[in-house]
N, C-alpha and C positions, 0 to 999 in steps of 0.2 A: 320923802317917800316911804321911808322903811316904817313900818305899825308890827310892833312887836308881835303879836298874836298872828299875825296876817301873812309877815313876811319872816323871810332867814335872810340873814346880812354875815356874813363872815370875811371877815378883811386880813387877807393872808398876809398877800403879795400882790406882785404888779400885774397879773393875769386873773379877770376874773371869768366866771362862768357863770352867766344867767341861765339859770333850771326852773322849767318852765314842767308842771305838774299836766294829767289827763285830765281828760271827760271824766265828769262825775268828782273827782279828786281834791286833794289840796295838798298846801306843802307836809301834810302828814305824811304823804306817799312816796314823798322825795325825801324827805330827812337823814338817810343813811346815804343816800348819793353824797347829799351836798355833807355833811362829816366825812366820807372818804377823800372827797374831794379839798376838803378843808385841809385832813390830815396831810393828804398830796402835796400842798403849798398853794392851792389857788384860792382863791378872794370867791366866795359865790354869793348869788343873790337870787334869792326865789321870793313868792309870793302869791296869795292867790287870786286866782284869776274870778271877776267878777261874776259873781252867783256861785261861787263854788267855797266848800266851806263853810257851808250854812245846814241847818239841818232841812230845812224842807228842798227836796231835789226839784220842786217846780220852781225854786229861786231859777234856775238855768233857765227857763223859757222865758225869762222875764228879760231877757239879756240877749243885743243881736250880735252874732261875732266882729260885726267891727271894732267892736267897745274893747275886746280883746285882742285885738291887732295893735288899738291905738292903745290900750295898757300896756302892751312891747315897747313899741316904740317909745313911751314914757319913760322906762325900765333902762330900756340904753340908750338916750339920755341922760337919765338919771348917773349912770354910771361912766357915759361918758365927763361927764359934770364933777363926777368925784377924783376922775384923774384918770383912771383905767383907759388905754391905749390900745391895750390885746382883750377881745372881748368874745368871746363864745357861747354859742347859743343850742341848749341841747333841752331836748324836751320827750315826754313820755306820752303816746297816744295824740290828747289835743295838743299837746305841749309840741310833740314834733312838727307837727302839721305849722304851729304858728315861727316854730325856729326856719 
């Protein structure tokens, strides 16, 4: 799952935290969370969410939110899959909405 450009992966410890970025946004937006959080000792993993991240902003309307529900659900998976047991889900704007 992790696509370098796309996603942050930091593998602490045994708690990770999925940071889920806004409207309009991408993991540019979050990258000082998920380093404080890193520094903290948690394992984080963000990514952006589809049509975000791209330079043209009507990539978004191309895209209907379930597609972004079902990227979560992907997400932890994903992380349940790597080992992660304690898993938390904190998110900014769209990001809350889908935590």
């Amino acid at each position: 799952m992790p696509d370098s450009k796309d996603t942050i992966y930091y593998q602490e410890g045994p708690r990770c935290v999925l940071l889920l970025h806004g409207f309009v946004g991408s993991i540019q937006e979050i990258g000082r969370t998920a380093r404080a959080l890193r520094k903290a000792g948690y394992s984080v993993y963000a990514f952006n969410l589809a049509g975000h991240g791209t330079k043209p902003v009507g990539d978004l309307f191309e895209v209907h939110p379930n597609e972004w529900i079902q990227q979560v659900d992907e997400a932890i998976q994903f992380l349940e899959d790597e080992g992660y047991e304690q898993i938390a889900i904190m998110g900014l704007s769209l990001g809350g909405i889908l935590a």
